[in-house]
C-alpha positions as CSV (number, residue, x, y, z in Angstrom):
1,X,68.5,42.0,12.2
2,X,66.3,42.8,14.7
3,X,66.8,46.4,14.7
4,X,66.6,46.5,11.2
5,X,62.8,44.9,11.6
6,X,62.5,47.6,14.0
7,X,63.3,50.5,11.7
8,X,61.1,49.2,9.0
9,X,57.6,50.1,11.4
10,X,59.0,53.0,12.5
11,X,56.5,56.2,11.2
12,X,53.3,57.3,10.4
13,X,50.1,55.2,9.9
14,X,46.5,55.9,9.9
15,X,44.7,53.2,11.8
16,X,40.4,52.2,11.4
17,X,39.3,52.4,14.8
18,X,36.1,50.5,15.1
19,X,33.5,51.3,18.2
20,X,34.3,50.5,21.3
21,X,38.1,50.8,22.2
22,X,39.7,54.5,23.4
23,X,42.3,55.9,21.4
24,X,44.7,54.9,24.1
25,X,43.3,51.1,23.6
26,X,44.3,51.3,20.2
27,X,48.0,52.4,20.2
28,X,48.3,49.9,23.2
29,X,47.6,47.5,20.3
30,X,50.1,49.2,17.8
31,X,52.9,49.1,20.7
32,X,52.1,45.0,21.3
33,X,51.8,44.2,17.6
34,X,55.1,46.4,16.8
35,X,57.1,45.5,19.8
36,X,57.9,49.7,19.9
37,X,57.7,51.1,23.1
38,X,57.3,54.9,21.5
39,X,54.0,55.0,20.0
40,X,51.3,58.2,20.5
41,X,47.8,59.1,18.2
42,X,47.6,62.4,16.6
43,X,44.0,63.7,17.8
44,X,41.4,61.5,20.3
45,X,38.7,59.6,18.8
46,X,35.8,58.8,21.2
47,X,35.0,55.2,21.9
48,X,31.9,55.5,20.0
49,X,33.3,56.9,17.1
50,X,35.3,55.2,14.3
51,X,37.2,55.5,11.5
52,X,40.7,57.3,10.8
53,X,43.2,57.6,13.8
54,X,47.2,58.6,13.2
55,X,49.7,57.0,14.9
56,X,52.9,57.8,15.3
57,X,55.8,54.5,15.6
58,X,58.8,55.3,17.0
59,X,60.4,58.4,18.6
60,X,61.7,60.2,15.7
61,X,57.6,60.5,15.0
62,X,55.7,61.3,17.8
63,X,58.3,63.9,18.2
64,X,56.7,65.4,15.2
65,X,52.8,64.0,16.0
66,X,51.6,67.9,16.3
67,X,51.8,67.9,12.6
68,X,49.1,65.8,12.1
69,X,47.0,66.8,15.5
70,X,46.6,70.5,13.0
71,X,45.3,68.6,10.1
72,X,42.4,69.2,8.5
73,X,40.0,66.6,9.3
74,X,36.5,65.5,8.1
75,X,33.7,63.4,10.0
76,X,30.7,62.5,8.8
77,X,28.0,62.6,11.4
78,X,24.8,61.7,12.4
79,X,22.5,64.0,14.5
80,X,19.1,62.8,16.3
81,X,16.5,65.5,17.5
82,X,14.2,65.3,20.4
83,X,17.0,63.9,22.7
84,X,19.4,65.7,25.3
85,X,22.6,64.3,27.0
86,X,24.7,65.2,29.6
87,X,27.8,63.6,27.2
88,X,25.9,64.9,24.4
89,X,25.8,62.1,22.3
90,X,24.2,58.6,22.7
91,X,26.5,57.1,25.3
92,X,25.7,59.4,28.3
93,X,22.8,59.7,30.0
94,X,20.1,60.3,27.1
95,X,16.7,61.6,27.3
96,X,14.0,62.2,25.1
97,X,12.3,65.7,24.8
98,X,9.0,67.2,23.6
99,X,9.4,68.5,20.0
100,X,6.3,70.7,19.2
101,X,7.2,71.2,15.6
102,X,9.4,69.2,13.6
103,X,12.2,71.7,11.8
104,X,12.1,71.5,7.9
105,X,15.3,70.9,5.7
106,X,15.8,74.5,5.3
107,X,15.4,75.4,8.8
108,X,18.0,73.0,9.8
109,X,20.6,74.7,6.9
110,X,19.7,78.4,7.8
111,X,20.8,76.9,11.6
112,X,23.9,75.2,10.1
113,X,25.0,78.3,8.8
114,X,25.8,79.2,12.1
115,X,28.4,77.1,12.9
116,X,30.6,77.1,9.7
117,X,33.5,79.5,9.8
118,X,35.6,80.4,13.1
119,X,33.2,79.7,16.0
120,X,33.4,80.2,19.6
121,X,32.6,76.6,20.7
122,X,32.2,74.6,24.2
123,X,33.8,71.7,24.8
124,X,32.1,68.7,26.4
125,X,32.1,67.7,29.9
126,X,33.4,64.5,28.9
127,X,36.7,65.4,27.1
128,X,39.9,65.4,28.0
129,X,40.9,68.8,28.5
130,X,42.1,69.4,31.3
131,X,41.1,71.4,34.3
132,X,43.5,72.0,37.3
133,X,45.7,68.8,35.8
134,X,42.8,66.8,35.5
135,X,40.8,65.7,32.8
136,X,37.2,67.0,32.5
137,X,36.0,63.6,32.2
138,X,37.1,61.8,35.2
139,X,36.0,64.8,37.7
140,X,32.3,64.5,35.6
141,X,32.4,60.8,36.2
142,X,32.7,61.9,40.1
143,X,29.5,64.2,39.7
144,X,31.6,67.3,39.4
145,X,31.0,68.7,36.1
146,X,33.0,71.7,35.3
147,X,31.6,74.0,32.8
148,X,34.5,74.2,30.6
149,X,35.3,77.5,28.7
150,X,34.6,78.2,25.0
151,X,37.4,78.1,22.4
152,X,37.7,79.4,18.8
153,X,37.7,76.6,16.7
154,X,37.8,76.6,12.8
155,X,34.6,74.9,11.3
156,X,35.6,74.7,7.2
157,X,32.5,73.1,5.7
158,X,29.5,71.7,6.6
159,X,27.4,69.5,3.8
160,X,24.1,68.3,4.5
161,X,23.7,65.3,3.2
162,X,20.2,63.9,4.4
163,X,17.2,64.4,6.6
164,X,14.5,62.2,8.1
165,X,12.8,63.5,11.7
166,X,14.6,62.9,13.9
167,X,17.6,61.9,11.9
168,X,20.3,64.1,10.3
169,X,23.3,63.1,8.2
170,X,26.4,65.5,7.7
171,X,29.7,65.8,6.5
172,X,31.8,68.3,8.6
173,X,35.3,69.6,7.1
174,X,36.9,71.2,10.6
175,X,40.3,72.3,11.6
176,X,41.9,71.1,15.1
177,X,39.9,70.5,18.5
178,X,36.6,70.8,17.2
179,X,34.3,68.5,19.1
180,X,31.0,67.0,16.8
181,X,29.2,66.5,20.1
182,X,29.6,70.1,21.0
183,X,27.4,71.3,17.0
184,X,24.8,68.3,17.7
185,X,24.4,70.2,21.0
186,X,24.1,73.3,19.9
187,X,22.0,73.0,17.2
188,X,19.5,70.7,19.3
189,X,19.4,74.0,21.3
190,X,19.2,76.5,18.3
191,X,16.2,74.4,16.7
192,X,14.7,73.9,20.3
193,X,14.7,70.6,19.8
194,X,17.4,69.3,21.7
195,X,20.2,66.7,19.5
196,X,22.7,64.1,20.6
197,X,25.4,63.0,18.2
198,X,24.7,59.2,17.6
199,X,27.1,58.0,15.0
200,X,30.2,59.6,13.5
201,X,33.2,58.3,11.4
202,X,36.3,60.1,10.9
203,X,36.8,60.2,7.1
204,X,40.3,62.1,6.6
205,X,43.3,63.4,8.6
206,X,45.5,65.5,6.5
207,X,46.5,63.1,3.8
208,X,45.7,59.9,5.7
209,X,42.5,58.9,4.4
210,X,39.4,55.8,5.4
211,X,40.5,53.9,2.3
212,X,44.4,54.1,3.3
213,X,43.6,52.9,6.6
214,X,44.9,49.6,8.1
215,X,43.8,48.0,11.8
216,X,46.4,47.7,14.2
217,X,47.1,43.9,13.7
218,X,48.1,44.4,10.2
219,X,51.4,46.7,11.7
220,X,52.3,42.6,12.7
């Protein structure tokens, strides 16, 4: 019977992260409230973000878990201007800059315009790729920060949704291993006013969407 139990979690799920816990934190959760031993997520989600994360159950799935780390995906973010940071977004080490003219709507769109399509983009300090075996992050942690080389990523759509100085609100349609951090960063430096990413949700995954999404208890 207990097999049979088993079987029954086995798969896909798409999982609302909240703030605070890694990726790794949650599908610690899925393994305890499963009792599956196989269990792996389908793209990171910072701890500061939230929203959808896939997780595979069982080994039969995470042996297919690239599937879903290639799906189309869409965030919606918010941007703040006047601030730097060496994470670049709100849970580094912030600081606030001079801005000497505040950018209009329609300079901040002729700037987004930049980063839709394929783009060649950097990748935070504080990620997990990996350089030498070791991830970025935990050699930046030690004060050595690696400037990490750029990538061509796939940037589908980018909707502007609102605007008040120093706030921005988008909704960014991307393909796989596009960092958020790394367009709030960039476009701080294109406007000259410096941006941090301060908020972000993960909408969609694929087909797993927000409104599918169950927490990790509910796998009990």
């Amino acid at each position: 019977m207990k097999n049979e139990e088993m079987k029954k979690i086995e798969g896909f799920f798409a999982i609302n992260k909240e703030k605070g816990p890694t990726s790794h934190d949650i599908v610690d959760r899925v393994r305890r409230a499963t009792g599956v031993k196989k269990v792996g997520h389908a793209g990171t989600l910072d701890p500061m973000a939230k929203g959808v994360l896939v997780v595979a159950v069982g080994r039969k799935f995470t042996k297919r878990i690239s599937e879903h780390r290639k799906a189309e995906k869409v965030y919606l973010a918010t941007f703040e201007l006047g601030k730097i940071s060496d994470s670049w977004d709100a849970e580094g080490e912030v600081k606030a800059i001079e801005v000497k003219k505040e950018p209009l709507k329609k300079d901040i769109e002729s700037a987004l315009k930049n980063f839709e399509g394929e783009i060649n983009q950097r990748p935070p300090v504080y990620s997990a790729i990996k350089v030498n075996g070791v991830p970025s992050y935990k050699l930046a942690r030690k004060g050595k920060k690696p400037k990490l080389k750029k990538r061509k990523v796939l940037i589908k759509k980018i909707e502007f949704l609102n605007y008040q100085f120093p706030f921005i609100k988008l909704r960014i349609t991307t393909g796989s291993g596009v960092y958020i951090r790394s367009i709030a960063r960039d476009l701080g430096e294109r406007l000259n006013t410096g941006a941090i990413l301060t908020d972000l949700v993960r909408e969609r995954v694929g087909e797993f969407s927000l409104k599918d999404s169950i927490s990790p208890e509910d796998l009990k």
